[in-house]
N, C-alpha and C positions, 0 to 999 in steps of 0.2 A: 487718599493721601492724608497724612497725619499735620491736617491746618494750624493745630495748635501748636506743634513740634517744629514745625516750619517757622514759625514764628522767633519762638526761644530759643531754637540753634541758633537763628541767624544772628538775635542780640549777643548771646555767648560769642561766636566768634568774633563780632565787631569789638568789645569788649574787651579779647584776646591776643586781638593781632590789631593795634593801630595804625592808622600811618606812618609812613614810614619815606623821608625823601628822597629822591635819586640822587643826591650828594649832601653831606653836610653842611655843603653851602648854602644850598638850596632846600629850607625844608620845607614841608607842605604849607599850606596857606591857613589862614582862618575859615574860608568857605567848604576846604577841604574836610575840616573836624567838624564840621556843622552837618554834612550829608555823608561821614563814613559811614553813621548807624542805619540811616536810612537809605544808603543805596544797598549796603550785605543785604540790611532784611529785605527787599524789593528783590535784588537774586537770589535767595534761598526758594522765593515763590516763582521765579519765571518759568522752569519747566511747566508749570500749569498755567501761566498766561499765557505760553505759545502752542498750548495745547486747544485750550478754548478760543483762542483765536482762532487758528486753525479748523477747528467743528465749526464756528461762525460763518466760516469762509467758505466752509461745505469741502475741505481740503482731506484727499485720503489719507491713510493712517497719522493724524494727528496727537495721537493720543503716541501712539507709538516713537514718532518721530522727536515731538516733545521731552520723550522719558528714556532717550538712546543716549546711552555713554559715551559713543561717538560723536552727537551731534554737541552733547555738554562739552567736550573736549573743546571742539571747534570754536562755539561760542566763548567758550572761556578765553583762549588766548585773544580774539578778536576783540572781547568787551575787556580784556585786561588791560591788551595796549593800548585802546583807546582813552580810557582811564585813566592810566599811569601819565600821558601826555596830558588832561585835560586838568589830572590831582597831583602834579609834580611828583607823582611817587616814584618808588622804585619798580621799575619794567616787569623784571622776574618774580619780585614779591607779588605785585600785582595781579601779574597773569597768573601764579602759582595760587593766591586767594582767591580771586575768580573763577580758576576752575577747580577747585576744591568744592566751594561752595554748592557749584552746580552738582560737580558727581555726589557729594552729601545730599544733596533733596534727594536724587534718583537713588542713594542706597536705602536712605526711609521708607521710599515707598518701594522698595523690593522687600521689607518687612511686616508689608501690609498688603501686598496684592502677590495672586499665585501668577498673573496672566499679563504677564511685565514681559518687556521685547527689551534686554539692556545693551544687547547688540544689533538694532535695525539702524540701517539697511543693509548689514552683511551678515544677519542672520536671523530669523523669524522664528528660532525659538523661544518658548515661553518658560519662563522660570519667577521664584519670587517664593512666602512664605505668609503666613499667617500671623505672624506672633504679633504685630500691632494691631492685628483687625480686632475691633471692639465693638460690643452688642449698641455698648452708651458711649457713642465717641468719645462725648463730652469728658464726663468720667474717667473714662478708660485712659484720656489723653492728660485729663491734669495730673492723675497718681503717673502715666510711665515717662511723662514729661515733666510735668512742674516740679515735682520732688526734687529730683535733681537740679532740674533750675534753682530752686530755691537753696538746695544745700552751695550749688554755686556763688549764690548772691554770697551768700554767709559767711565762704570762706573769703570772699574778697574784701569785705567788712574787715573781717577777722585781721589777715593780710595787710588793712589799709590800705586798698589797691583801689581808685576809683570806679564806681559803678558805673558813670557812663563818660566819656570823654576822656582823653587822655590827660596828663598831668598840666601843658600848657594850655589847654583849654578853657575859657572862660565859665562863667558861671551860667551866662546866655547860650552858649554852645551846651552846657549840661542841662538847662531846665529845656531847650529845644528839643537833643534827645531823649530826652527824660517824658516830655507828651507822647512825641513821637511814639516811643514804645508805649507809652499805655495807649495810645489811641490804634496802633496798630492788634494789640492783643485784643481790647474790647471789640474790635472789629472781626478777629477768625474767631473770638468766643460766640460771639452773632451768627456765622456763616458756618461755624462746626452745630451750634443748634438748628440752624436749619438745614442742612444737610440731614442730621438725624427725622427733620420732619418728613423732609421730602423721600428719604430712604423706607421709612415707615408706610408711607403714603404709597408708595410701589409696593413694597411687600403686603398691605393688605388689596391692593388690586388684584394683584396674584392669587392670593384666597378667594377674590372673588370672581375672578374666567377661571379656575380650577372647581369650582364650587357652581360652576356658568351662570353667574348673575352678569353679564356680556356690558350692562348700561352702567350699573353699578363700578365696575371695572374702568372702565375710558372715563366714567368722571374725578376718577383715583390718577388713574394716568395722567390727563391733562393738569388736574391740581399737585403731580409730582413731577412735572415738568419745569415748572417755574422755576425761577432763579433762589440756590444756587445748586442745577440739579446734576446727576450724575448722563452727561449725554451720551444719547443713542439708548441705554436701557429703556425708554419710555417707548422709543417706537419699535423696539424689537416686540416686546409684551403686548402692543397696541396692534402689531399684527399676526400675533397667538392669536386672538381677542378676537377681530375679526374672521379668520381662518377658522373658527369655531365657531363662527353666527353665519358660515356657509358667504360672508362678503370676499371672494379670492382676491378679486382686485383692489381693493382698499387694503388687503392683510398685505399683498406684496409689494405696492408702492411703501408703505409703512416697514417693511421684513427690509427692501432695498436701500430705505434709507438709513438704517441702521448699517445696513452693510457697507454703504460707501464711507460710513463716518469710520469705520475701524473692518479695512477688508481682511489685514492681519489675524483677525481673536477670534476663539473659538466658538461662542456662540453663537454670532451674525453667519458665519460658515453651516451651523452644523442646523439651526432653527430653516433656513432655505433650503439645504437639503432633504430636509424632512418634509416642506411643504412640498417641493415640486415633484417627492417621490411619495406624494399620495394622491395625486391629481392627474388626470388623462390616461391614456391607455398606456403598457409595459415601455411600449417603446419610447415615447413621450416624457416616462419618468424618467429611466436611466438615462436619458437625453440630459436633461432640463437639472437633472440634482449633479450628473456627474461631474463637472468643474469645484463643485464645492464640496464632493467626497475626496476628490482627489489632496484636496486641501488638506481636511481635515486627516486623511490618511498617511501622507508624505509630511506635513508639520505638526499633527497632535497626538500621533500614535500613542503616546505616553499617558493623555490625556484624561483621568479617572472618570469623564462622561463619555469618554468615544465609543465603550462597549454598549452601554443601554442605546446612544443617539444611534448604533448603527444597527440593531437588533431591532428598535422600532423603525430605520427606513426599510429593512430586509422584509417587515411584514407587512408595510404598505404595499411593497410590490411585488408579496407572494399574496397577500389579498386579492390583490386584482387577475392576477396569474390563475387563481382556482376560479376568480368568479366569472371567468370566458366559458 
């Protein structure tokens, strides 16, 4: 997910679209200009608080269920109306900027992850794209975000359009959101750096169970685990890791826990199939992998890994096939 874009859309649009009352008689309050900026930006990020909630909870496809245009819908009108009654606003605008906002985070990150579900739970295909994935988040994120933020800022200067608050707004309502936002960027500037550690920190594990230095690797793992890390990828890797130091039962408690956090996505599917179709006798394997090729068959067919992941289960279990 693009943390720091999340960020500065969300200021942009509070910015863009103020309150607004449900009659002229009635127009929003003082309290209401004090938490516009900070509740858009608090929903720009909830699809990923009810994501990692949900991994917390040990709840199945939460990743998925988090980042569905469906479920945004729903919340949107729900957290709109409640809203609108609580900030005198207007109903429609309300619910209309609330769930905007929501489908906004979920199209971001469909520009940054290929293995997006934007229709679960009425369809488990995987679609999405590359163009925001960046080697240097950081980097990558303040040039394809901040630029534009900033040309933003400038025109609204330029404009004479206030920066934070709207025109009836006091000076205390501006300098309020005016921390607010810095406190909230200095904050995903912090959690996009480490995300980059923790991402680093996995990827040289990986060179090290491919390389089989097996100890070296789970202490990679465990220090890429921490917070703020990417869940389930630690213990999918963590039970390669084992499955290669000949531990079956520790790599499959580890391979399962990965699976229960995202049963939807293609690698907790296709890494379990691989293992159970290289362990026991012929019949044992197409037993024990086949629930999760069928998976992978009927929803990844498209999937640019499914030809190697199925050409190495094919020679597990022509392996064992010659060696009777």
């Amino acid at each position: 997910m693009p943390i720091i874009g999340h960020t500065l859309v969300g200021i942009v649009v509070a910015q863009q679209v103020g309150p607004r009352g449900s009659t002229r008689a009635h127009p929003p309050g003082q309290w209401t200009h004090i938490f516009w900026l900070p509740a858009i930006v608090a929903l720009s990020y909830l699809p990923d608080v009810l994501t990692h909630l949900g991994v917390w909870l040990g709840l199945p496809s939460a990743q998925a269920a988090g980042h569905s245009l469906i479920v945004a819908c729903v919340l949107g009108v729900a957290i709109g109306a409640s809203w609108s009654r609580l900030a005198a606003t207007s109903p429609r605008r309300t619910i209309a900027l609330t769930t905007s906002v929501l489908l906004l985070h979920d199209a971001l990150d469909l520009l940054q992850d290929v293995e997006r579900m934007p229709l679960w739970p009425l369809s488990m295909r995987q679609v999405g794209t590359d163009w925001l994935m960046f080697t240097d988040r950081l980097s990558g994120e303040a040039v394809a975000f901040g630029l534009p933020f900033a040309a933003y800022q400038f025109w609204r200067m330029a404009t004479r359009r206030p920066l934070l608050g709207g025109t009836a707004a006091t000076s205390a309502v501006r300098w309020s959101a005016g921390l607010f936002a810095c406190g909230v960027l200095a904050t995903t500037v912090g959690v996009s750096y480490l995300r980059d550690v923790r991402g680093a920190q996995l990827r040289d594990a990986e060179v090290h169970w491919r390389s089989g230095e097996f100890h070296e690797a789970l202490a990679l793992i465990d220090a890429a685990e921490r917070w703020p890390s990417s869940a389930g990828r630690g213990d999918l890797l963590r039970g390669q890791v084992y499955a290669r130091m000949g531990q079956d039962e520790q790599a499959e408690r580890a391979m399962l826990r990965a699976y229960r956090r995202s049963p939807d996505a293609f690698w907790p599917n296709a890494v379990l199939a691989e293992f159970y179709a290289s362990r026991g006798s012929v019949e044992a394997r197409l037993e024990r992998s086949a629930p999760y090729l069928e998976v992978l068959r009927t929803r990844f067919a498209t999937h640019e890994a499914l030809p190697s992941v199925m050409a190495r289960i094919q020679q597990h279990i022509d392996a064992d096939r010659q060696g009777r």
